[in-house]
Structure formats: C-alpha cells, structure tokens
N, C-alpha and C positions, 0 to 999 in steps of 0.2 A: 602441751604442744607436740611432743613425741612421744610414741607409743616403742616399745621392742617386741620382738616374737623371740624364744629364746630356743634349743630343742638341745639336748645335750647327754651324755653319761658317764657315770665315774665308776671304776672298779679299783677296790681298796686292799691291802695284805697290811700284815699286824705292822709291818714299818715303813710302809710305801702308798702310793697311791697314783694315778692315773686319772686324765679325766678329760674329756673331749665335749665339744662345745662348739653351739653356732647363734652368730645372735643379729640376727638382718631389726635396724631401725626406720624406721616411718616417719617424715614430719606428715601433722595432721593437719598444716592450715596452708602447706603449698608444694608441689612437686619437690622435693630436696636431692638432686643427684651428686651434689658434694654430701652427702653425710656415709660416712664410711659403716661399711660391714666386716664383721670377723668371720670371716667365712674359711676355716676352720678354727679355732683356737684350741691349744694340744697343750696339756700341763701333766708333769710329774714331777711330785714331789716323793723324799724318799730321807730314812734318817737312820741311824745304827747306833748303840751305844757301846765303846768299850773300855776298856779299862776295870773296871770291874762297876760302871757306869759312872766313874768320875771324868767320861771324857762322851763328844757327842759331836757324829761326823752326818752332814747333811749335805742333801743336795735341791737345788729345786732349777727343773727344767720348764721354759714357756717359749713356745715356735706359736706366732698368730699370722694370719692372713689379712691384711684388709684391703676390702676390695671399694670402690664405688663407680661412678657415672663418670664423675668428670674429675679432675684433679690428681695431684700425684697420689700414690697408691703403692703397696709395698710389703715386703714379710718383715718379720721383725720376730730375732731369735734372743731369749736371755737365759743367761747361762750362770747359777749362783750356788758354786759349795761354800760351806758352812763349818765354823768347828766353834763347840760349845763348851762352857764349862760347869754345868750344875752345882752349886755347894748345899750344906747345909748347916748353919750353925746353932748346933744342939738341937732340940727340940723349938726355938726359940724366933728362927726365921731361917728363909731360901732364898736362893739368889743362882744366876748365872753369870755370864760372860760371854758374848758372842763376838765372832769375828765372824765375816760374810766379805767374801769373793765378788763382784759382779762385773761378766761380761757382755754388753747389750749388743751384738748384729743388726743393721740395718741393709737390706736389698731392696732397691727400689724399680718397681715396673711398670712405672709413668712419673716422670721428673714434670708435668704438665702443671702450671701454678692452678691455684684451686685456695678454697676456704678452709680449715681456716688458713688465712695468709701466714707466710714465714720468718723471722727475726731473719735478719743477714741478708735484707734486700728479696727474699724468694727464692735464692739460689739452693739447691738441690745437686750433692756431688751423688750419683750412683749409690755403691756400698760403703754405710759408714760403721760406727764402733762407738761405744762408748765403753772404757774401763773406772772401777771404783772400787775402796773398801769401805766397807763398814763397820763402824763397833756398838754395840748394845749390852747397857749390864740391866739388870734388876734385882733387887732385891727386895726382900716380902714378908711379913708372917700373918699368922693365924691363929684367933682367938673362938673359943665358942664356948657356951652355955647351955646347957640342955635345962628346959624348963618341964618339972611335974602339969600335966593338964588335967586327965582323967576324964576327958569331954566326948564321952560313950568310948568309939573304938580309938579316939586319937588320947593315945595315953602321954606322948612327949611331946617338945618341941624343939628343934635344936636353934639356936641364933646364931649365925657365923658372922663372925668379919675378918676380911682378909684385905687389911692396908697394901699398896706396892708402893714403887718407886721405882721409876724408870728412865734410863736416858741411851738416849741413841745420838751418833756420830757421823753423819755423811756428810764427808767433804765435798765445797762446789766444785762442779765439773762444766765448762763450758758447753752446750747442746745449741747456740746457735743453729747449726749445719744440719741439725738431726728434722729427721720430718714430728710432725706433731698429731700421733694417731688418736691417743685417746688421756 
C-alpha cells in the first residue's frame, strides 16, 4: 500500500559516525496528505574507550523533521549519552553494562489535529520533553570447532556459536502529550 523514496549519506571515522537522510512516503491506493515525511533526518553517533578500555563513554545524537499536508507536524531532537562497562571472564564469556541517558525535545509547527489521532483527547501543548534512563547488561560466550575438509581449495571449516543473554530496563514514562511521529 505504501511505497518510500529514500536519498541519504553517511560519513564514518574510526569512533564516530554521521549520517543524513531524507525519506518522503507515498500511499499507492489514495491521495495521503497526513502521512508524514522526514525531511531531513540528522544522526551522530560517536563512542570513546578509556580506562585502559574497561570503561566506554558514548553519545548518540538524532534532530528529525517531519513534515506533511495536513495535521500536526514538528522536529523532534534526542539526545542520549552512554557509559558502558565491557568485562571479560577469562577466556570463557563477555558481557557489559550500560547505562543510557535519554533526552527527547519535541517542537511543534502545526498543533492542527490530523491522523494518526492523539491519546489525551488531541490536545497538543507546543514544546514538549521527554526524560528516561536506561539499563542494559549482556552477557555472552563463544565456542568453535574447526573442522578438516580438504574439498580442493576449501581446506577448513570453522563452526561458531555464540549463545547471549540480554536484558534491558526502561522505565514507563507517560507520552500521552507527545505527538506520535513515527
């Protein structure tokens, strides 16, 4: 029913990254001027290790635009450092620890009701915010096998498995109030 046109570009360094993006959607079975476009969406992400890498300090930036025809419309800025804790136990398994910051900016430049409709009656205050933390551990290992083949040039084979286990923590946060871009 819906098609995207996407056009975009990312420039990378060894602990960063950057990347910019535009992505206009199409309904294909009837004029759609509520369906929102990201006309631009801006993302950097960026990480550093110190400690002698038992420590891992991150950032990740996203400012989006969305635009459409009819309905409210608005930027939306989030803003999320990061501090990590890599381990390693023995040869045997890996794991981290994250904690994640997150501050969500809402600015609104059409409070106009529109699709989809809104929890809290449609009301729409201007600028709003959302704050949160997050926790994340994992932990992991890795097992493998290299198998004799001698099947002309393919002489080995390796088999990996690497079991995880993962759990993440975000607390509820009320968003009633928040617009509902995507």
């Amino acid at each position: 029913r819906y098609t995207d046109s996407q056009v975009g570009g990312v420039k990378s360094w060894d602990n960063a990254l950057m990347r910019a993006e535009a992505t206009y959607y199409q309904d294909l079975r009837q004029d759609d001027d509520f369906a929102f476009q990201t006309l631009p969406r801006l993302q950097f992400q960026g990480r550093q290790r110190f400690w002698q890498d038992r420590l891992e300090a991150g950032l990740a930036v996203e400012g989006t635009s969305f635009y459409r025809n009819q309905g409210y419309a608005g930027q939306r800025l989030d803003f999320a450092p990061s501090v990590a804790m890599p381990f390693h136990l023995g040869n045997v398994a890996f794991g981290s620890i994250r904690v994640t910051g997150r501050e969500t900016a809402y600015h609104m430049t059409d409070e106009s009701a529109g699709q989809p409709e809104l929890p809290n009656a449609g009301r729409l205050r201007g600028d709003q915010s959302r704050e949160t933390v997050q926790v994340d551990a994992e932990l992991g290992s890795r097992f493998s096998r290299a198998f004799d083949l001698n099947w002309g040039k393919l002489l080995k084979l390796q088999h990996v498995v690497e079991p995880r286990v993962a759990y993440l923590y975000v607390p509820f946060v009320d968003q009633d109030d928040l617009p509902l871009y995507d």
